[in-house]
Structure formats: C-alpha cells, structure tokens
KOLMAR-72764 format. One record per residue (C-alpha): residue number from 1; residue in three letters; x, y, z. Coordinates in steps of 0.5 Angstrom, whole numbers, padded with zeros to 4 digits, m for minus. Example, Ala and Ser with C-alpha at 12.3 -4.5 7.8 and 13.67 -1.06 7.14 Angstrom:
<pts>
1  ALA  0025  m0009  0016
2  SER  0027  m0002  0014
</pts>
This chain:
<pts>
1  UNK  0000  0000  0000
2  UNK  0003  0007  m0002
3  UNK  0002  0013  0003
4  UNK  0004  0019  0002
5  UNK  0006  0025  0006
6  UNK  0003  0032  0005
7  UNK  0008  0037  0003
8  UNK  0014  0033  0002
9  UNK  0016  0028  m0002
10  UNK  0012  0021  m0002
11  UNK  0013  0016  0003
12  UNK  0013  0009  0001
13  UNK  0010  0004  0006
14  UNK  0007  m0002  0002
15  UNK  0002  m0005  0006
16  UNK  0002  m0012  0005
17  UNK  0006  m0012  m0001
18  UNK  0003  m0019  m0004
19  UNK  0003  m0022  m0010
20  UNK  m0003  m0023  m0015
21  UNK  m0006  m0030  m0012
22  UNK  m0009  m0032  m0019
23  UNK  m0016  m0035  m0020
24  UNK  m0014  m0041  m0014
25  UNK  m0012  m0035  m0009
26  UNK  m0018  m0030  m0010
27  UNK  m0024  m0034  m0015
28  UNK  m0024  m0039  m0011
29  UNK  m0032  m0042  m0014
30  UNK  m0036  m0036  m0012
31  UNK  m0043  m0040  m0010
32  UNK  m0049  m0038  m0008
33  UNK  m0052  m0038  m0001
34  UNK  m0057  m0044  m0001
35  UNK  m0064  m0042  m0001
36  UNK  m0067  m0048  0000
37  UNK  m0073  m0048  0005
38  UNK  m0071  m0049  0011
39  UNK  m0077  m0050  0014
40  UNK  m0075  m0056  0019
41  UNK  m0070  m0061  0020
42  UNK  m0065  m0064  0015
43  UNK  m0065  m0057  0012
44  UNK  m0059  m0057  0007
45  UNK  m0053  m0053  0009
46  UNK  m0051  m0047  0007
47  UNK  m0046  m0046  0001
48  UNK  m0043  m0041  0003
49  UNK  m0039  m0035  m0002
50  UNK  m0033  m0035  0003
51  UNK  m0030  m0037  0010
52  UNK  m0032  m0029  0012
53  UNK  m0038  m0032  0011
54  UNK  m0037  m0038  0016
55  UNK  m0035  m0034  0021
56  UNK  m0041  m0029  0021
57  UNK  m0045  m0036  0022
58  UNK  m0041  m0039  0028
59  UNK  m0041  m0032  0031
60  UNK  m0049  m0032  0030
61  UNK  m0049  m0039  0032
62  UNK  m0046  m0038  0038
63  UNK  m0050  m0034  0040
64  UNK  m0056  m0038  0038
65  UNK  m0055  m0045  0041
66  UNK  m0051  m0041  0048
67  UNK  m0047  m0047  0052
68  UNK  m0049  m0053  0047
69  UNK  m0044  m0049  0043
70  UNK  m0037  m0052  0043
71  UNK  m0034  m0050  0036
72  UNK  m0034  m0050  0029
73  UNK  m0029  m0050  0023
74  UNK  m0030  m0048  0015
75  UNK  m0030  m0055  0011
76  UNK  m0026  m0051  0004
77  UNK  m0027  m0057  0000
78  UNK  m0035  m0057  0000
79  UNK  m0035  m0050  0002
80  UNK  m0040  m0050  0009
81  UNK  m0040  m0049  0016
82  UNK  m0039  m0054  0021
83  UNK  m0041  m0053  0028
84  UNK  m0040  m0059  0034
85  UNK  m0046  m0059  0039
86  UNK  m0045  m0062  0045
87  UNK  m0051  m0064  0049
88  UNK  m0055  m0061  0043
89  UNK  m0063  m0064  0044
90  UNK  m0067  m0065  0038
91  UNK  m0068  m0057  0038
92  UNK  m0061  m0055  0038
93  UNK  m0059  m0059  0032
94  UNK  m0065  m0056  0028
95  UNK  m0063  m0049  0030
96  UNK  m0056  m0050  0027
97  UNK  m0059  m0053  0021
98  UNK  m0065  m0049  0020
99  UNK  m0059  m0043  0020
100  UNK  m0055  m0047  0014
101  UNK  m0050  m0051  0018
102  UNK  m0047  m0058  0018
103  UNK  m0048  m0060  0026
104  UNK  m0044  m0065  0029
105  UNK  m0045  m0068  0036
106  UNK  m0038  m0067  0041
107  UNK  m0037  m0069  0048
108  UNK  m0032  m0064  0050
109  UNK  m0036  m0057  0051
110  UNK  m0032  m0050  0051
111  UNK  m0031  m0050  0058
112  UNK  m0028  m0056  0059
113  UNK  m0023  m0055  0053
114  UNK  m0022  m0048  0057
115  UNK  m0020  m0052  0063
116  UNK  m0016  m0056  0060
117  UNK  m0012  m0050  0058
118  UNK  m0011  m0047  0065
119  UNK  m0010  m0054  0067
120  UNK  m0003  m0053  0062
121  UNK  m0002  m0047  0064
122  UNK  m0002  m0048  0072
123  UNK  0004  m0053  0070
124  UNK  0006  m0053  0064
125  UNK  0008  m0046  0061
126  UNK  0015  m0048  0058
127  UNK  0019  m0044  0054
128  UNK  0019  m0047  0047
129  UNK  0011  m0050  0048
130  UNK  0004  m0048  0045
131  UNK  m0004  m0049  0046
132  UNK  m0009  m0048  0042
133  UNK  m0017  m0052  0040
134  UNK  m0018  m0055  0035
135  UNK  m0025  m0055  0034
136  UNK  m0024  m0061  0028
137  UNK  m0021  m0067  0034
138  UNK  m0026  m0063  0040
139  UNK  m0019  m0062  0043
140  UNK  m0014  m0059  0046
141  UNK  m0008  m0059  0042
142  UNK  m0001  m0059  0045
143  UNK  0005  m0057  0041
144  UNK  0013  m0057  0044
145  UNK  0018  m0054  0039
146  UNK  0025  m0057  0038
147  UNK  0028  m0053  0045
148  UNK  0023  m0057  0050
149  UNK  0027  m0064  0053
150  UNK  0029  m0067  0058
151  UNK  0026  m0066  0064
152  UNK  0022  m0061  0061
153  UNK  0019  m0066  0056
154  UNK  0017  m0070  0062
155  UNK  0013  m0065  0065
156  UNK  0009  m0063  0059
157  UNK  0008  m0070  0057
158  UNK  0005  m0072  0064
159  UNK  0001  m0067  0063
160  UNK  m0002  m0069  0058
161  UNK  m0003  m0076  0059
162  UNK  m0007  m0074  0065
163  UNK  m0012  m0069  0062
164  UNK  m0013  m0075  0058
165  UNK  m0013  m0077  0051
166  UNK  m0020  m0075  0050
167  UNK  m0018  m0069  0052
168  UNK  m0011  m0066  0049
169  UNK  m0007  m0069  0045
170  UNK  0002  m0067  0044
171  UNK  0006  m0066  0037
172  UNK  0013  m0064  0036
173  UNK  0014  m0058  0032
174  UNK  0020  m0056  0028
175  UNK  0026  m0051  0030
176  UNK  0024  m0047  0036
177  UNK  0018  m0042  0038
178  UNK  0020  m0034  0036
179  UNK  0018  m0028  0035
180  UNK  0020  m0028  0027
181  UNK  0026  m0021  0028
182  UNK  0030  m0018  0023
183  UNK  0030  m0018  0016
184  UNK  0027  m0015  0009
185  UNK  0023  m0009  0007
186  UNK  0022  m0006  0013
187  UNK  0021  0001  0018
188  UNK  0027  0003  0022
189  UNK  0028  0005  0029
190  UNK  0035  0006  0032
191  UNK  0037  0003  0040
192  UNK  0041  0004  0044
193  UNK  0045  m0003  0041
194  UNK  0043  m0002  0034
195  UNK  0037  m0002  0029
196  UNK  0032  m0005  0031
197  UNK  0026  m0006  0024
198  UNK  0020  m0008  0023
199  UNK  0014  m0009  0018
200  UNK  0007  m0004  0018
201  UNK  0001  m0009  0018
202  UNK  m0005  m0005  0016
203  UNK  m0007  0003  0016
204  UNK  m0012  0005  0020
205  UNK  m0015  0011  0023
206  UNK  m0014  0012  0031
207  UNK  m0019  0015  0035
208  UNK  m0018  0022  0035
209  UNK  m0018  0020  0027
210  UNK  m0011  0021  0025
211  UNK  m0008  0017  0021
212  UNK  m0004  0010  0024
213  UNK  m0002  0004  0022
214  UNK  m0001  m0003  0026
215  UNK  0005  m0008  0027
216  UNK  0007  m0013  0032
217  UNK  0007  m0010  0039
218  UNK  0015  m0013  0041
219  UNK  0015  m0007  0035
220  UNK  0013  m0002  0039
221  UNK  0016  m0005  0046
222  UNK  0023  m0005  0043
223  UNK  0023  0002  0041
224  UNK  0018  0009  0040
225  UNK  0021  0013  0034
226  UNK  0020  0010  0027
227  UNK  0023  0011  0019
228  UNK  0022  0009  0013
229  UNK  0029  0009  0012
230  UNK  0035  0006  0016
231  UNK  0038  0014  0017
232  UNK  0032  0017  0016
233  UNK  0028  0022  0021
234  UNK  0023  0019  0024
235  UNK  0015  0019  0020
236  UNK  0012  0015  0026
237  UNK  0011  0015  0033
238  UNK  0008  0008  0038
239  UNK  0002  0010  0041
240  UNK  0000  0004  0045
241  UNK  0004  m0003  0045
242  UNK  0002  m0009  0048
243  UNK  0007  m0015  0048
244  UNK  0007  m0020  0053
245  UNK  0001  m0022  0056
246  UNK  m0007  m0022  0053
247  UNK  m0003  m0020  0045
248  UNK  0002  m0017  0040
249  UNK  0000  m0011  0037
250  UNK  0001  m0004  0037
251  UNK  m0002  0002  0034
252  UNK  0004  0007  0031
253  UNK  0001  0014  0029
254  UNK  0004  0018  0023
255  UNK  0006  0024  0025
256  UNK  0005  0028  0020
257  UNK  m0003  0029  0020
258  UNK  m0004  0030  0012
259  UNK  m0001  0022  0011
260  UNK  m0006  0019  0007
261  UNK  m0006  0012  0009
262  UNK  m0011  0008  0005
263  UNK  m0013  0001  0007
264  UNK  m0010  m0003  0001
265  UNK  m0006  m0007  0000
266  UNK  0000  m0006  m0006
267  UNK  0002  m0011  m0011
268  UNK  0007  m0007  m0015
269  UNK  0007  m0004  m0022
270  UNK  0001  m0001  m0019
271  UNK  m0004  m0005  m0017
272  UNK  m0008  m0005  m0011
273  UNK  m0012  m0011  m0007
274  UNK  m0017  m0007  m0003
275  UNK  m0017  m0009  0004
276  UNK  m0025  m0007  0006
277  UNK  m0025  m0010  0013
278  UNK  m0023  m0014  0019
279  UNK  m0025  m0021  0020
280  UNK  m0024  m0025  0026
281  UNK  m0020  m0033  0023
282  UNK  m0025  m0039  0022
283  UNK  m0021  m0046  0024
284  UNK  m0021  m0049  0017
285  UNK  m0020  m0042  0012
286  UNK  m0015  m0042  0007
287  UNK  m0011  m0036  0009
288  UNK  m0005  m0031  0006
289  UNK  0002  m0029  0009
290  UNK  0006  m0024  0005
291  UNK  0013  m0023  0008
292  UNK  0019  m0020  0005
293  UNK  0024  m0026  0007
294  UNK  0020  m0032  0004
295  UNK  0014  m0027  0000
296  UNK  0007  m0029  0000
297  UNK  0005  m0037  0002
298  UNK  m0002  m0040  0004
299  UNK  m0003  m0045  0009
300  UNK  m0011  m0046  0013
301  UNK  m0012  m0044  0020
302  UNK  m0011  m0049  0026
303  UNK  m0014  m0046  0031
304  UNK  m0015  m0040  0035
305  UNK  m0015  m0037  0041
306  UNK  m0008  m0040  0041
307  UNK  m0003  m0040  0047
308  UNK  0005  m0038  0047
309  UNK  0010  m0038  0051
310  UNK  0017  m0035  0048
311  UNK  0023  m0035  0051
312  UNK  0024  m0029  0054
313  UNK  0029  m0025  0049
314  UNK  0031  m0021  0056
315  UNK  0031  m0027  0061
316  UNK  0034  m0033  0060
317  UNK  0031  m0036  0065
318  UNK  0024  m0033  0063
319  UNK  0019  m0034  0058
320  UNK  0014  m0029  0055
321  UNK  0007  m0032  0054
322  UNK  0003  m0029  0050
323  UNK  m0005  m0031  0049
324  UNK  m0011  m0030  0044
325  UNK  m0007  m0032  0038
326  UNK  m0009  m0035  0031
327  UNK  m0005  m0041  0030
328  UNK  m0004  m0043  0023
329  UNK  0000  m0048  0018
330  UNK  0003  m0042  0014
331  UNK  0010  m0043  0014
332  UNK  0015  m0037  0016
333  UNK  0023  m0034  0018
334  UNK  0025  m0029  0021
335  UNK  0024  m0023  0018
336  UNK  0016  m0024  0016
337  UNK  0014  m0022  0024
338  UNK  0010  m0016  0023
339  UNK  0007  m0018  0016
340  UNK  m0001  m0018  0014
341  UNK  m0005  m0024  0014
342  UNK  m0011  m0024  0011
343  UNK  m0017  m0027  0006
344  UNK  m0017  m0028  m0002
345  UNK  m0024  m0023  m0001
346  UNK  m0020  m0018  0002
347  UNK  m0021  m0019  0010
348  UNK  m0016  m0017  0014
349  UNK  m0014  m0023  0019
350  UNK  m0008  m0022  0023
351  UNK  0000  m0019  0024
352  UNK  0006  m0024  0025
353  UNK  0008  m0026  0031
354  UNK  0011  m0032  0031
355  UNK  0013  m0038  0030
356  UNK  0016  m0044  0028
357  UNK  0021  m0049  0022
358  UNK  0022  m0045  0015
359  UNK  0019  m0045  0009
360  UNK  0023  m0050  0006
361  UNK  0021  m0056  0011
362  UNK  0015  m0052  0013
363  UNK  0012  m0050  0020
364  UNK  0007  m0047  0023
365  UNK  0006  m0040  0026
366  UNK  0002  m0035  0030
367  UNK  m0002  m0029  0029
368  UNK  m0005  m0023  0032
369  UNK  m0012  m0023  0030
370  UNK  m0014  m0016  0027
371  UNK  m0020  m0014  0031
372  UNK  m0017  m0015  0037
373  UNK  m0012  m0011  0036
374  UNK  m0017  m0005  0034
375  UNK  m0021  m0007  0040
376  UNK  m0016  m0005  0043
377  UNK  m0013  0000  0040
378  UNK  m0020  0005  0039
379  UNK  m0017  0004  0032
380  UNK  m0021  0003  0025
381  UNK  m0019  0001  0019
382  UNK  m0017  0006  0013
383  UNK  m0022  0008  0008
384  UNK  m0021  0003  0002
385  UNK  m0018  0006  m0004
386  UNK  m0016  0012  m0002
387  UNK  m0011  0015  m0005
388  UNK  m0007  0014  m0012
389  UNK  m0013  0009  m0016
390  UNK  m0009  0003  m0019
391  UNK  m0011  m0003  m0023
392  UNK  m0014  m0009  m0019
393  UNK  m0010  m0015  m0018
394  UNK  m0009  m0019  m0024
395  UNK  m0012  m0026  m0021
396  UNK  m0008  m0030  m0027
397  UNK  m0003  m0031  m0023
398  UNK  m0001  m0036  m0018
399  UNK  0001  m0037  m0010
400  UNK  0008  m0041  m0011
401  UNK  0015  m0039  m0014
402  UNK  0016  m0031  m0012
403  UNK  0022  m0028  m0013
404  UNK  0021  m0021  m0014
405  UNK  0018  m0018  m0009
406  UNK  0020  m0012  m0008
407  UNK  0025  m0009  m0013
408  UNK  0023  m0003  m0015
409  UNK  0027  0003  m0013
410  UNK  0027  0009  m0009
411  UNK  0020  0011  m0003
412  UNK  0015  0011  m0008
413  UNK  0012  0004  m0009
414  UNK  0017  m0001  m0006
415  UNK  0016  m0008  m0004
416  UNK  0011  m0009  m0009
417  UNK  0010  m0016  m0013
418  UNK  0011  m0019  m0020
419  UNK  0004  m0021  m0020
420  UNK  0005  m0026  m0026
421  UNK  0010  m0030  m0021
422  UNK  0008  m0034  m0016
423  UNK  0009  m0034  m0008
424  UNK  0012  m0039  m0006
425  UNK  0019  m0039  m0006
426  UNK  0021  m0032  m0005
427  UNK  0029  m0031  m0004
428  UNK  0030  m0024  m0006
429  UNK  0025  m0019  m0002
430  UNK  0027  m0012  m0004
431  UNK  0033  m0015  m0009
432  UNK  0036  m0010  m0014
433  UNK  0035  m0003  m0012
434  UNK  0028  m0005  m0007
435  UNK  0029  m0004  0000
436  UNK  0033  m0010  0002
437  UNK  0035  m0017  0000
438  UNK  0031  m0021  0005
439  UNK  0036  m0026  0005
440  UNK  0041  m0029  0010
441  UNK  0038  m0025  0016
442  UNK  0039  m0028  0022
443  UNK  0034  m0028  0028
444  UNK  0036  m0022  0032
445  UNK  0035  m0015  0031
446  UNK  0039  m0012  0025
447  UNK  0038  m0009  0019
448  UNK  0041  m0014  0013
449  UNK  0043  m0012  0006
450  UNK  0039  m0005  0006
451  UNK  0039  0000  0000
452  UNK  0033  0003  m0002
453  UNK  0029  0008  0002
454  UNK  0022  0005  0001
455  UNK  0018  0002  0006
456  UNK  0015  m0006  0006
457  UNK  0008  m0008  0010
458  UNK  0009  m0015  0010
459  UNK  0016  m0017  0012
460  UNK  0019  m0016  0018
461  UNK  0019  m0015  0026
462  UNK  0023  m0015  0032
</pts>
C-alpha cells in the first residue's frame, strides 16, 4: 500500500505487499448461499461464498445455541459451516441446520476444553511450547518445538497424559517457537544496541482520527520512534503496544497528520487489492501471509485463541507467554513478523507473531487477530481505495514460485510484487535496488542488506 506524506515527498510504506493469488487464491467457486426452504429439519447446508461467510454463521450460531455451542470449523472443500454440539436436544440440532450449517455432535464443551488450557498453564507453561483448540478433533492440541527436552518433555508429556487422550493430544513441531525478528523491507528504529526493523501490518485511522498503522506489539516495545529508512527521520511514533501478555500488537501514529494511508494492500507495478474489513479467522479457511524474507505463501487455520510461550529475549531463564493467537499452518522465517495476514476477498486477519520451521521444511505460525487489535487499540481500518487508483489484481497468476518481491526503487512503491510470479519460494524480497534483499537474516535485531528507501508492510518485525 502507497502512502503519502503531504507536503514533501512520497512515502512508500506498502502494505502487504503481496503478490497476485490468481483464480486458486481470489476466484475460489463463488457460490450462491443455499436458498432452500429450511422449514425444518435436514435442511440443506449453506453453501457458503467465502470462510467470512463462515465465520458471520458461527458467531450467529454461537450465539444461538449458547452452552450447547462448542466450536465450529469452515470445511473449504464443500465449502460450508460445520459446527460441533455437544448435548444438543433435537432442537439444537434443528436450530443449527435450520441456519444452513452441517451439525455434528461432540463430547468436549467450551468450557472443559477452556480448562484443560488452564490445567496447561498452571503446570506447563515451558518455553518452547504451545496450545490451541482444535475444533475438528473436539480437543486441545499441544505443540513442543525443537528447545523442549529432558525434564521439560517429561513435565509436558505427563500433563498431557493426565488430561486424557480424549481431551488433549502432543506434537512435536520444527525449529524453535519465536517471535520472527529481522530482516526484509522494512521501517526502522535506532536503540541504543543497534536498528531495530519491523513490518507495518495494516493502515488505520485512531481514535482521535489521524492516520495510523499496526504492527507487531514486540515492534512497539522495543522501540518508539520509526523511518522509513535506515538513516531517515522519524514519520511514526508507538502510541500503544502490548507484548507479552493478552496479545501482540501495536498502534504506530503517523506523524504527519496529512499522511494518506488507504486500506489497501500493494502489489507493484501499480495494482491494488482493497482490504475492505476486519475478520475474525475461522479454523479450516485457507488464508495468505506475505512477508519479504519468503514472500507470499498460503496455509489454513489451525486453531484459535492459541497460547504461546516464547523464550524470554530479556531473560534467559524467563518466558513471554502471549495469548489470543490465530494459529496456522502457514509457513514463515525470521524477517516475515510483522506481516499481513488476510482472505482472498480482501479481509484483514491478522499480524505475524511468531513461529516455528521455515518455509522449505514447512512449520506453523501464529498471528495476532486483526479485530482484537482494533478493539484494543480504538482503532478503525483506513478507507479502502484511498488515494492513487490503480489497476486491480490480476488474478491469473498463482501462489508458488516469487522471486521479486520488491525490486523497485526509491520510496514510491517498494516491495510490490510481480504479479505474474507465483508465491512460494521468494528469495529476493527487495533485490536490485528494492529495500532489502531478505536474504540471510538472522533472527536478531539487525538491518541486513538495505539500499533502498522504501518501506514494505508484510516483511519483518522484531
């Protein structure tokens, strides 16, 4: 996304930078919503036209069928709501059919699953490990990365046993839980041990209605002031952040208050995607990271509401645990934190947190959801379209093989994408004379190979 600020030059923060997703990403079959008469029960499910879709039915549902409630999931492949009762009557399942969804009876409710997380929290918060519902298995799903052994393995595997198999399940994951630092296109901050860089992840207007953006709320901890270039003057300053505890987000003021900051999302060579709202994830949707160390890559939601717990970057012995997560299957490295993630129809999701593996072995990640964030925050999302009209997505092309990201230069439109590659395997966010080759950065705060001036929403975050 382009911004501008008004009198001098242009500031190029692009926000989201991704890549076209072509007729697989953004023209998934656009089916009409069943309009059977559902007069009773078996009523045909809902076809629904997108996961938003989905998620507007759950929370209805929710609502609905009160305590009998205990989850739901978007099945992409027939495209409807599927929704897990437990000690439903006859009513309750009519209710949920009658309101187009698949029904399927559970034996774990909300709140047992809720306190089979407190149950791992009281005794195993551990570095290194996570926790999510999975609404599909009608259980807690536990997750150790690589740092978790010896008598810490022990103490999480016992736990687990003891909740039951019925009740909570353990997976090893790849690499090491972390928030993704360094790397990519990104805005700057000098600290006192060096420059710090992060990703913007969406523009919105603040409260008081100045324009604004989020990022990742370990961003706005570790420092106050932001550029858009390494040795630039600051164009930003954190008005709130929050990291660790109930979320990772912050809200960034621009400070020049004639900065146009439309809710869109840049592609390069001057198209647009309209990011039009704020969506909560739905376990099951297929959903889009882009980030400028691996680029854009596509994965489904896990779970929600996910706890993590982060080795502590200022305490060895400590841990930063961080809850009301989107956990997914997306792959990311460091350098992508920071980074949008959102819905072919233009929905924004969430903000890279963390993670674990890489995007050649694959690994999961977590985000921070959107509408928390603006919750929070007071915030609203930009008015989409605002400012420069570009051309629309080209939807030919495909999510897979990316290695342009980025390689335009100067501060006008960096770390927009070739729309005609496919995201994937994107080695060279910002190469040539882009801002930053993405390459090769490590997992502490740096600045990597930086020669450009521009800014890149979906890349990087500390």
């Amino acid at each position: 996304m382009s911004h501008k600020r008004i009198p001098k030059r242009k500031a190029a923060i692009a926000v989201g930078g991704v890549a076209a997703l072509g007729a697989a990403a953004f023209l998934l079959p656009m089916a009409n919503a069943s309009q059977d008469d559902a007069s009773g029960a078996g009523a045909a499910p809902r076809t629904l036209k997108s996961a938003s879709d989905a998620s507007g039915l759950a929370a209805q549902l929710q609502g609905l069928l009160g305590q009998a409630f205990a989850g739901s999931y978007y099945d992409s492949g027939k495209h409807q709501l599927v929704v897990n009762v437990v000690n439903g009557d006859d009513n309750t399942v009519v209710q949920a059919e009658q309101a187009g969804a698949v029904v399927r009876q559970v034996r774990n409710s909300n709140s047992a699953l809720a306190a089979v997380a407190g149950t791992l929290k009281a005794k195993a918060t551990i570095p290194g490990t996570a926790w999510a519902v999975d609404p599909r298995t009608n259980k807690v799903v536990v997750s150790a990365d690589s740092t978790v052994t010896g008598s810490q393995w022990d103490t999480l595997q016992s736990t687990v046993r003891g909740l039951g198999s019925d009740m909570a399940t353990l997976k090893k994951s790849s690499g090491t839980f972390k928030p993704l630092v360094s790397g990519g296109d990104a805005i700057f901050s000098q600290v006192a041990d060096g420059t710090v860089r992060c990703s913007l992840g969406f523009n919105v207007t603040a409260s008081d209605g100045s324009p604004a953006f989020l990022t990742a709320g370990h961003c706005g901890v570790a420092a106050k002031d932001w550029s858009d270039s390494e040795t630039g003057q600051p164009i930003a300053t954190v008005d709130q952040a929050q990291f660790p505890g109930e979320g990772d987000f912050s809200l960034v003021k621009y400070n020049d208050a004639t900065t146009q900051a439309p809710s869109e999302v840049n592609i390069g060579n001057g198209q647009t995607v309209a990011i039009n709202q704020a969506v909560d994830a739905t376990v099951g949707e297929t959903v889009f990271r882009m980030g400028s160390t691996t680029g854009l890559h596509d994965g489904q939601v896990t779970g929600l509401d996910a706890t993590v717990n982060f080795q502590s970057e200022t305490d060895p012995n400590g841990v930063d645990t961080v809850t009301g997560l989107i956990q997914t299957d997306v792959c990311a490295e460091a350098g992508d934190s920071g980074g949008s993630l959102f819905t072919q129809d233009g929905g924004a999701v969430g903000m890279t947190s963390g993670g674990s593996g890489d995007c050649t072995s694959g690994g999961e990640t977590f985000f921070q959801p959107v509408t928390t964030a603006l919750q929070a925050t007071g915030a609203t999302l930009g008015d989409a379209g605002a400012g420069d009209a570009g051309a629309t997505a080209d939807p030919s092309a495909t999510a897979g093989d990316q290695n342009g990201a980025g390689d335009q230069a100067g501060g006008d439109q960096i770390g927009g994408a070739d729309p005609s590659a496919t995201a994937g395997d994107q080695n060279g966010a910002g190469d040539g004379t882009g801002t930053g080759d993405g390459t090769g950065v490590g997992d502490q705060s740096g600045t990597g190979d930086q020669s450009g001036t521009g800014v890149n929403d979906g890349s990087s975050s500390r």
